[in-house]
N, C-alpha and C positions, 0 to 999 in steps of 0.2 A: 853403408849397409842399408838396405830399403825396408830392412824390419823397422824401423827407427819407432815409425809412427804406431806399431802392432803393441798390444800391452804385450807385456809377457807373457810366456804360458805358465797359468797353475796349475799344479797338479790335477790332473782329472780325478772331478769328483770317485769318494774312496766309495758311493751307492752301486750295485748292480745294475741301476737301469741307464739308460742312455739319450743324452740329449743331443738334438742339434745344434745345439749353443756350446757344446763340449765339442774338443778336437776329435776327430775317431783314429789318426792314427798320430804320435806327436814322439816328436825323440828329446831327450832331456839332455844335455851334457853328455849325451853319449862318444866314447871313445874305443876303438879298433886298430890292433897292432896285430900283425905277421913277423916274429921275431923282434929284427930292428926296424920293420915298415912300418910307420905309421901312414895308416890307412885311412882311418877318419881320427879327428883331434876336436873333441870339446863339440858336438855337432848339435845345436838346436833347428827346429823347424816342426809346424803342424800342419793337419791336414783336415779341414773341417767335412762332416756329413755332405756330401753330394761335389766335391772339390773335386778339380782335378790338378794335382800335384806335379807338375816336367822338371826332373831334376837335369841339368844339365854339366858340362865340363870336359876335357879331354880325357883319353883313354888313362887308366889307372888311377883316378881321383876316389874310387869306393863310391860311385855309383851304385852297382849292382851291388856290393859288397851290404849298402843299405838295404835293397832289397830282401836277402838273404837275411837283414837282422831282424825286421818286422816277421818275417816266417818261420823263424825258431831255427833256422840250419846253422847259421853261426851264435854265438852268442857274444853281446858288448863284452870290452874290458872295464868298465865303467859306465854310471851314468843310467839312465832311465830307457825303457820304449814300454810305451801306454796305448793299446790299440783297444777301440769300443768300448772305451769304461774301464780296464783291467791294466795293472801293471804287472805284462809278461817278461819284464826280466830275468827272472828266475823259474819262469814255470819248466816245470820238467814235461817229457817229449810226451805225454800223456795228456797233458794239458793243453799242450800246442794241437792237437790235433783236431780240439777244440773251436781253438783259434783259425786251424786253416780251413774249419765248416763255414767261418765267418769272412775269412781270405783269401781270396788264391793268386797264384801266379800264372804270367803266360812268358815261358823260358822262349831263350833267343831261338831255339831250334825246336822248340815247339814242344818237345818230348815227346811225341805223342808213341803208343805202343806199335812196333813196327808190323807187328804177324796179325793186328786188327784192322779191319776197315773204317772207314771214316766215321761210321754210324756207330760200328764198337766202338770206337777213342770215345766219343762221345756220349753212347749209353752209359758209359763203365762207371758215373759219378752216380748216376741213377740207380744201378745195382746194388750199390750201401747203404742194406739196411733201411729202404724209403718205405716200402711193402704197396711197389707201384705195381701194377699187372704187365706184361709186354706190352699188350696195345697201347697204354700209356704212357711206356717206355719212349715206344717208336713216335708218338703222335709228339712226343717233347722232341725224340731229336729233330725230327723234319721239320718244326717247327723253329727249332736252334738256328740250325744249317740254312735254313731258309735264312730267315734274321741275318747271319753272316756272307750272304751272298753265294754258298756252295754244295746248292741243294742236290745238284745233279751229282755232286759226288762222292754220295752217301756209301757207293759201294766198292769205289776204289781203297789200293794199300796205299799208305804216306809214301813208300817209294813212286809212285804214279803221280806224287804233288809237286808244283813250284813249291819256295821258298815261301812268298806269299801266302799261298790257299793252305800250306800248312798254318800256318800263323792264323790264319782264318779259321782253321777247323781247333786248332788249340784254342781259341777264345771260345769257340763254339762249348767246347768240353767242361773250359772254366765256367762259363755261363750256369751249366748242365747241375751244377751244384750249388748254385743260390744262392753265391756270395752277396756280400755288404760292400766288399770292395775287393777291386783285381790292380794287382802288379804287374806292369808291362817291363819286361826288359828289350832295349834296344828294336821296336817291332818292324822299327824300317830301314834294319842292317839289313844289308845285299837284296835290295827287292827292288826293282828299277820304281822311277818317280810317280810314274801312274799307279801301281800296286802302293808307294807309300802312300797317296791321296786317298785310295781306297780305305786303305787301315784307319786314318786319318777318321776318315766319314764315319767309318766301322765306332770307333771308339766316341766318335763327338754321341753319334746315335744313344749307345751303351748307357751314357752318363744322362742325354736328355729325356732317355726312354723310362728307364730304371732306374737312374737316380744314385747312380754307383758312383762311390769314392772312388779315386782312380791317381796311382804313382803311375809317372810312364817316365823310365827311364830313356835318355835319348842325346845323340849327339846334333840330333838335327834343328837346327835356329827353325826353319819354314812351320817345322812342326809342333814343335812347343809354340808358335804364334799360335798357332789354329787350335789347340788344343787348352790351354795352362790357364788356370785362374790364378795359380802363387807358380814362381818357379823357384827354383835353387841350383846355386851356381858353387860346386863345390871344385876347390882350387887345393893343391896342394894340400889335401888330406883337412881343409877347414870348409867351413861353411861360409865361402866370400860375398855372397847373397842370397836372400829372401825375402821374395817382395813378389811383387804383379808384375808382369815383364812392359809394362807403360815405366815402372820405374827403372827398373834394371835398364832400358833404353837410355832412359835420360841419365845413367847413373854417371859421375863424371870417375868413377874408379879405376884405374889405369889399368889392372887385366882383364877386367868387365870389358872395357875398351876395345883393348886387343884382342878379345876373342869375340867383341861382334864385326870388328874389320876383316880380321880373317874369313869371316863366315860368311861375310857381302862378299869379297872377294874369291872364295873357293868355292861355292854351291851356287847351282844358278836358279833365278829364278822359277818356280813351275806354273 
């Protein structure tokens, strides 16, 4: 395991306020069952203030599944999750809502509202409750869109988007609400290589600029390189590693192994 050398994690302080010396999002023992599926088993791993997190693994490992526990849509069977000082295990969906002023997500398909323009998707975080005027509405999103590389297409429907530029205009959206830290699910499924580089740049940007905590889930090796200060390599519903991928490299772990040979040998280089 590459945690080896990490102390353990204690509990995040039980104070209101928030350090960078504390993890900002951190899973304790957490474990997830679907029936008889164990989906994730005993899972530790943290995410420090301005981190950026690549969990990686084969399809159905509870990748996203993770995702989804951090933002309150599922909840553990056990076990902790402590995201900026608070342990949201049990909060009720009133609370969480809390939570996702301080988190958001950018789904595989982007969500974005189909009957709005790209400038609505993105105003729409701005409209809650901020008591911004329009002009400063529009001066954020151009200002967003711009940031994301998709300014010109402020007035198109998401039916008129690639795969890509929506994913683009969804960061743009999450942006729009001023998080602490954004979850990326899968950002560089079906988007050809040059769009995944883009995302790539999109997101190193995000974190150098802003300073954002950042999970990017992802099956792609090229891109948690470019990306990941810790990654996580979850295997058969466990946590097979956590470390800095210089370890996971040199890790001598037999499916550690196997799933970076495959990955030299199935993806090419860009």
């Amino acid at each position: 395991m590459g945690n080896s050398s990490d102390p353990p994690i204690e509990v995040i302080a039980e104070s209101n306020g928030h350090s960078d010396r504390q993890p900002y999002i951190a899973f304790e023992n957490v474990s997830k069952s679907f029936g008889s599926l164990h989906v994730l088993k005993d899972i530790n791993f943290h995410v420090m203030p301005g981190e950026t997190l690549c969990i990686l693994g084969r399809s159905g490992v509870g990748k996203s599944v993770s995702l989804h526990l951090i933002m309150g849509f599922l909840r553990p069977d056990s076990g902790r999750i402590l995201v900026a000082g608070e342990d949201i295990t049990q909060f009720t969906e009133q609370q969480m809502q809390t939570v996702r002023r301080k988190v958001t997500m950018v789904f595989q398909n982007g969500a974005l509202f189909d009957s709005l323009t790209v400038g609505e998707n993105v105003a729409f975080p701005l409209r809650e409750g901020r008591g911004l005027s329009e002009d400063q509405i529009q001066q954020i999103v151009r200002g967003l869109l711009e940031m994301v590389g998709v300014a010109e297409m402020i007035d198109l429907l998401p039916s008129d988007l690639s795969t890509g530029t929506k994913r683009s205009v969804a960061i743009a959206r999450a942006l729009a609400a001023e998080p602490e830290a954004v979850l990326y699910d899968e950002p560089t499924t079906m988007v050809d290589p040059l769009i995944a580089r883009l995302l790539g740049n999109l997101i190193q940007k995000l974190r150098n600029q802003l300073r954002l905590t950042s999970i990017v889930v992802t099956h792609d090796m090229r891109f948690a390189e470019r990306l990941a200060d810790r990654v996580l390599f979850l295997h058969q519903g466990r946590a097979e590693f956590f470390g800095t991928m210089e370890e996971m490299k040199s890790s001598s772990d037999e499916v550690l192994r196997q799933f970076l040979e495959l990955d030299t040998l199935v993806l090419p280089q860009l």
